[in-house]
N, C-alpha and C positions, 0 to 999 in steps of 0.2 A: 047527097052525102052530107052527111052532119058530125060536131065533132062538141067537145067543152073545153072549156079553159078551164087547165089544170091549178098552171099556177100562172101571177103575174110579177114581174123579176124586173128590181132596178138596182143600179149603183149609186149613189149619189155625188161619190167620188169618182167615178168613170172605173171601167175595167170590168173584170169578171175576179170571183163570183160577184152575179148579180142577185140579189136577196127576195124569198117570198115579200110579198104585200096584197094584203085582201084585195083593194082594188085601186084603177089608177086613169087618171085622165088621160084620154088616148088625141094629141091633137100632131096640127100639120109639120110641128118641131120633135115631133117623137113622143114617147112616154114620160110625164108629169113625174119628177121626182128620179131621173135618170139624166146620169150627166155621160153623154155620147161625144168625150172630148174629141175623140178620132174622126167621126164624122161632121164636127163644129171646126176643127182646125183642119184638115186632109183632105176635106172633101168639101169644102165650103158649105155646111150646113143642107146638102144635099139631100131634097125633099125625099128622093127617090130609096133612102137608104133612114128613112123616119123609126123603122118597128120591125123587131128583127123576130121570128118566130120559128119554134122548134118542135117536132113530136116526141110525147110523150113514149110515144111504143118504138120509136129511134134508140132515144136514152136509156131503156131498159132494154133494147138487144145489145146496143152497146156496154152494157153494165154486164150482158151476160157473157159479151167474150171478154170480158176481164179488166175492162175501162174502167178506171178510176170517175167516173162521170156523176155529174150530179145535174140535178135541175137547177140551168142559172149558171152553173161553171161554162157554159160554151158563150156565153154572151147575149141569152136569148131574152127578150123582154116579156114575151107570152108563149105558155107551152103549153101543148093542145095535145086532147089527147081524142081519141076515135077517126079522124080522117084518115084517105087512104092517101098517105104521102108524097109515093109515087105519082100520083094521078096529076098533081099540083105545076101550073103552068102560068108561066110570064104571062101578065095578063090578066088573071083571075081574080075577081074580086070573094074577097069573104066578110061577112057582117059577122061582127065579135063583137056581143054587147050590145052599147049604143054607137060602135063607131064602124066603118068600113073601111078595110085595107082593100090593095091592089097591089099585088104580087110584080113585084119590079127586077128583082134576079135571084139565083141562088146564092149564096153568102158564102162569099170565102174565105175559107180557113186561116187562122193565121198563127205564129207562133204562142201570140200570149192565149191562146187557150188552151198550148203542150199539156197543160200537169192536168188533164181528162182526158189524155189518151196515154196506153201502156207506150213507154219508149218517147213521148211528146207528138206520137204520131197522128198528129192532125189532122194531115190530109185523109186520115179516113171520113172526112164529113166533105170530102170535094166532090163537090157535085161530077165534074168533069171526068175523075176517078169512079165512085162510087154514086153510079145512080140512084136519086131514091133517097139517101141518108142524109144531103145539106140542111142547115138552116135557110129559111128564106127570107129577104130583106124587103118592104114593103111602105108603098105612099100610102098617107093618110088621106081615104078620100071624103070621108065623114067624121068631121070631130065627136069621140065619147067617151062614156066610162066604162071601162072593161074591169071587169068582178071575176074571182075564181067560181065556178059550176056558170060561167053565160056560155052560152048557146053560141058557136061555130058553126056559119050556114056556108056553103060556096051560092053565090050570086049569078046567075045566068044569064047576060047580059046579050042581045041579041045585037 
């Protein structure tokens, strides 16, 4: 299963939206040019919660029940589009680009991404609620540069 980076999303003031950028250094502090105050002060710079990633075909069913949603309004630093989302597990490494994540939890929801959902209803991306629809939070295992059209592999790692 294979997929592409749609788009690559930073803040540089922290928060969402986070903004296109062709491309972006992916290292073991997170994405180059994103400032992830919440996980530099809350979480003591917790490796495990480095690169946060979304699907593209998530965003657009979401848009189609009626979410205010944009690419980068949920806090995602890479949005990928072709893999099968559901399939994706604690665990699994994907090579994106020059760098390699490893899939460390599903990502949850929190208030400040309310205004991309109708009513602020957020938890429709909880994992724990809604199978299938989270963002996922990820270590960096291979420092790179992630470009929008690179190549999404999953890693099969024995």
């Amino acid at each position: 299963m294979s997929g592409v980076v749609h788009s690559v999303n930073v803040s540089p003031e922290g928060g969402v939206p986070k903004i296109p950028v062709r491309s972006a250094n992916v290292n073991t502090g997170g994405v180059e040019g994103d400032c992830n105050k919440f996980r530099a002060e809350r979480r003591g710079g917790d490796p495990n919660r480095a690169v946060c990633i979304f699907s593209l075909e998530k965003i657009e069913g979401l848009k189609r029940e009626g979410h205010p949603i944009e690419v980068g309004s949920t806090g995602e630093n890479i949005t990928i589009r072709g893999l099968e989302w559901d399939s994706l597990e604690v665990g699994m490494r994907l090579e994106i680009g020059g760098s390699t994540l490893e899939l460390s939890e599903p990502c949850a929801p929190c208030s400040k991404i309310g205004g991309s959902f109708i009513e602020r209803r957020f938890d429709r991306v909880d994992h724990a609620l809604e199978f299938g629809w989270s963002r996922w939070l990820s270590r960096v295992v291979r420092e790179g540069t992630v470009s929008v059209g690179d190549a999404v592999d999953i890693i099969i790692t024995e």
